[in-house]
C-alpha positions in Angstrom: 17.8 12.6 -11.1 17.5 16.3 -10.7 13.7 16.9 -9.6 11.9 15.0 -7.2 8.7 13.5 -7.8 5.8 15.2 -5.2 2.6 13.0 -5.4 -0.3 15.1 -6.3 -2.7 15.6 -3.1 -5.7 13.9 -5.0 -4.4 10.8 -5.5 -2.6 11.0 -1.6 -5.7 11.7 -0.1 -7.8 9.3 -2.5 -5.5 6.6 -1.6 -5.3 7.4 1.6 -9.3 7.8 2.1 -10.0 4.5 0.3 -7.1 2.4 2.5 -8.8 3.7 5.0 -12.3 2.9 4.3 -11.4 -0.3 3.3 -9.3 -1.1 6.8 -12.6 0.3 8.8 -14.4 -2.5 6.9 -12.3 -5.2 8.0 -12.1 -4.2 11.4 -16.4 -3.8 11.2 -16.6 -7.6 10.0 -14.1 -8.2 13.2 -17.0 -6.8 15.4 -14.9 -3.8 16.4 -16.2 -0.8 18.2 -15.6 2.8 16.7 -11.8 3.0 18.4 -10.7 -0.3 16.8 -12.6 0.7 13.9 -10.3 4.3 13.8 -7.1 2.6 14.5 -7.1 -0.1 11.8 -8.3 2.4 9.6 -5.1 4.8 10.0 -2.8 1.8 10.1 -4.3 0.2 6.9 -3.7 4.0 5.3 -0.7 5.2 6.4 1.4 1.9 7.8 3.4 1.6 4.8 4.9 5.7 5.7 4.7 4.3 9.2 7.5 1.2 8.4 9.2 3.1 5.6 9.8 6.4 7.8 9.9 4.9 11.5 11.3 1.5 11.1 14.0 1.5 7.9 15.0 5.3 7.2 14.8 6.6 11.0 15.2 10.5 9.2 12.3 12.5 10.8 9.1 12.1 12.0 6.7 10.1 10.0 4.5 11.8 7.6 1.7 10.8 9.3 2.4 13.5 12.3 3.5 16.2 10.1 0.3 17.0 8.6 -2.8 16.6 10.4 -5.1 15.6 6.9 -3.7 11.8 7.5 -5.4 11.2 10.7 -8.4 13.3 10.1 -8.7 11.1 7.0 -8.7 7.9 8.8 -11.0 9.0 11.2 -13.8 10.7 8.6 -13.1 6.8 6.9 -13.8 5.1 10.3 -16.9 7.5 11.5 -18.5 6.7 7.6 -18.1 3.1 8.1 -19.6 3.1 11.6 -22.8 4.7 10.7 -22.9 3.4 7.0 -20.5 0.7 6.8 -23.3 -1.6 5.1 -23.9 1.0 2.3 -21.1 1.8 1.4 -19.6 -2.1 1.2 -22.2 -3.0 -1.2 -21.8 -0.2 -3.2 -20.2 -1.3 -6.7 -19.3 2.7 -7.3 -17.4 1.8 -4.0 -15.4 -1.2 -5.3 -14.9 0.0 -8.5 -13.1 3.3 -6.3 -11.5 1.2 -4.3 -10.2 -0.6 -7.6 -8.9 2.5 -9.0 -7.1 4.0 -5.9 -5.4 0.8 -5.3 -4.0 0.1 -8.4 -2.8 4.3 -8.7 -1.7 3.9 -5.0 0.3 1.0 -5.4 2.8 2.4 -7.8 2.9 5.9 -6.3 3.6 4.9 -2.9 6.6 2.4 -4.7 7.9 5.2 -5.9 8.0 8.0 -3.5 9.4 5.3 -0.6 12.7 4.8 -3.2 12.9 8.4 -3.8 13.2 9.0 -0.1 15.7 5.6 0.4 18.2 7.2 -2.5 17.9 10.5 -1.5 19.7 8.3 2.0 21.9 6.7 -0.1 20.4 3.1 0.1 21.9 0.2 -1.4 20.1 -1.0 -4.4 18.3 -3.9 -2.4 17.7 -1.3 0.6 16.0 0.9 -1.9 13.4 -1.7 -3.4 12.7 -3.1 0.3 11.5 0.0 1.4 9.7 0.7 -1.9 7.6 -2.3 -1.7 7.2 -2.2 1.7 5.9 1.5 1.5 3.3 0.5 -0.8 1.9 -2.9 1.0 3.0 -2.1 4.2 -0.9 -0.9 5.0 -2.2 -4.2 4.3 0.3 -6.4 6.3 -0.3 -4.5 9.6 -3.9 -4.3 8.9 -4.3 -7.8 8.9 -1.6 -8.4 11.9 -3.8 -6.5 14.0 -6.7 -8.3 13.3 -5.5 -11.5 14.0 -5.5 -12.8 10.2 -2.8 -13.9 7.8 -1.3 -11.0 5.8 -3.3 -10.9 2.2 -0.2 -10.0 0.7 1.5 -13.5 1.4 -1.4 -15.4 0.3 -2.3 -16.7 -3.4 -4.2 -13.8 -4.7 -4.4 -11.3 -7.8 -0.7 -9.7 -8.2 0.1 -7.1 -5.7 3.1 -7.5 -4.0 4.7 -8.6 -7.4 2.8 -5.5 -9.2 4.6 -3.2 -6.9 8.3 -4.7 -7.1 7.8 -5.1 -11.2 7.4 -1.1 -10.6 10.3 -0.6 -8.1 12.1 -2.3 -11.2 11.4 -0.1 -13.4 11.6 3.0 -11.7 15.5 2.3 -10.9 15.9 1.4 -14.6 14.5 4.6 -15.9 15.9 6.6 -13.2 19.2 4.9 -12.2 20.3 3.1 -15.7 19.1 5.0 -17.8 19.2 8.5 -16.6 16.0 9.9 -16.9 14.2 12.2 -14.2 12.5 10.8 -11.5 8.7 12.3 -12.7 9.6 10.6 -15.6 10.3 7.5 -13.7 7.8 8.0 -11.2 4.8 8.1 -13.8 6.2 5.0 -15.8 6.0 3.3 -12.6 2.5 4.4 -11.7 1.3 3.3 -15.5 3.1 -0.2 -15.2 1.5 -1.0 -11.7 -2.0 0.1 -12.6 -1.7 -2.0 -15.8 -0.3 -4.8 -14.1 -3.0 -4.9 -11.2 -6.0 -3.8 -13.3 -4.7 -6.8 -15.5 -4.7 -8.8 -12.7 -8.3 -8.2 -11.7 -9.8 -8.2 -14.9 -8.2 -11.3 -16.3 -8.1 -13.1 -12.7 -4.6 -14.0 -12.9 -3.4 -14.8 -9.5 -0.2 -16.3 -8.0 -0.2 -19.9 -6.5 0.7 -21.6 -3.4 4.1 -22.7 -3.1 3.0 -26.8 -2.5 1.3 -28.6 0.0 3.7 -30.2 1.9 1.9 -31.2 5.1 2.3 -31.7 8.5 6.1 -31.7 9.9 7.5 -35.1 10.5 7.2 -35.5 14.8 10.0 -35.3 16.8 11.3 -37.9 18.5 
């Protein structure tokens, strides 16, 4: 690969706006005051740079600190869904936003968390961890911190898998077969969108793994 890929700022601070919107929402229906509403909106937007850069590469400060648009995102997200949180939740422009930044996000943020794990010299494995977990990262401390079960583990419309079907493919154009990363990096974004926007439209969801009941007691 001899260009990086550089996310353009739209989508960035698109995605990064809607996550956090979206976060403020949850942490509204929680009956949290404008603080909680603030913090669970920055985590929902920016936890997945938060776990990529803090917890697995450990090679700077996280992107969140090093520009100051991140947090004045989340905050603008959290202050809008404090005074008009019930507008703008029933709003189907909303959703279908939401719909559109998720499914671009999800890809990008794939992508630019292997770029960074390569660049480190990550082991194949290594490199798709922190890919996926860059780009669903958000959602899993979002929900830790509001006391739910991670969306992401849960039967639901493809996420998680729409994201590690792109991590695929952007080692296979990038690492097999030799092409740049942009290259790789926009193939990835297309695949993602198509496979979540798929997943919406059609309602194809994963399943539950069984029901196998209650543990047997000990004696």
């Amino acid at each position: 690969m001899t260009e990086n890929f550089t996310l353009p700022l739209v989508l960035d601070f698109g995605a990064t706006f809607i996550w956090a919107v979206s976060g403020a929402l949850v942490a509204a229906r929680q009956r949290f005051d404008l603080v909680g509403l603030s913090a669970i909106a920055l985590v929902s937007s920016t936890g997945g740079g938060l776990m990529r850069d803090g917890l697995f590469l450990q090679s700077g400060p996280p992107a969140l600190v090093q520009s100051p648009w991140y947090i004045a995102i989340a905050l603008a997200a959290a202050l809008l869904v404090h005074f008009l949180g019930r507008k703008v939740q029933h709003s189907r422009n909303f959703t279908l936003i939401v719909g559109l930044f998720d499914a671009l996000g999800l890809g990008a943020y794939a992508v630019i968390g292997m770029q960074k794990s390569v660049l480190l010299g990550l082991s194949v494995p290594g490199v798709v961890l922190v890919g996926l977990v860059n780009a669903v990262g958000g959602g899993v401390l979002r929900d830790v911190l509001v006391g739910r079960e991670p969306l992401v583990f849960k039967p639901g419309t493809l996420n998680a898998i729409a994201a590690l079907a792109g991590c695929a493919c952007y080692l296979g154009l990038t690492d097999a077969l030799g092409l740049s990363a942009v290259v790789g990096a926009w193939s990835t974004i297309a695949l993602t969108f198509t496979i979540r926007a798929a997943s919406v439209r059609f309602n194809i969801h994963t399943t539950a793994s069984g029901d196998y009941g209650e543990p047997p007691a000990r004696a």
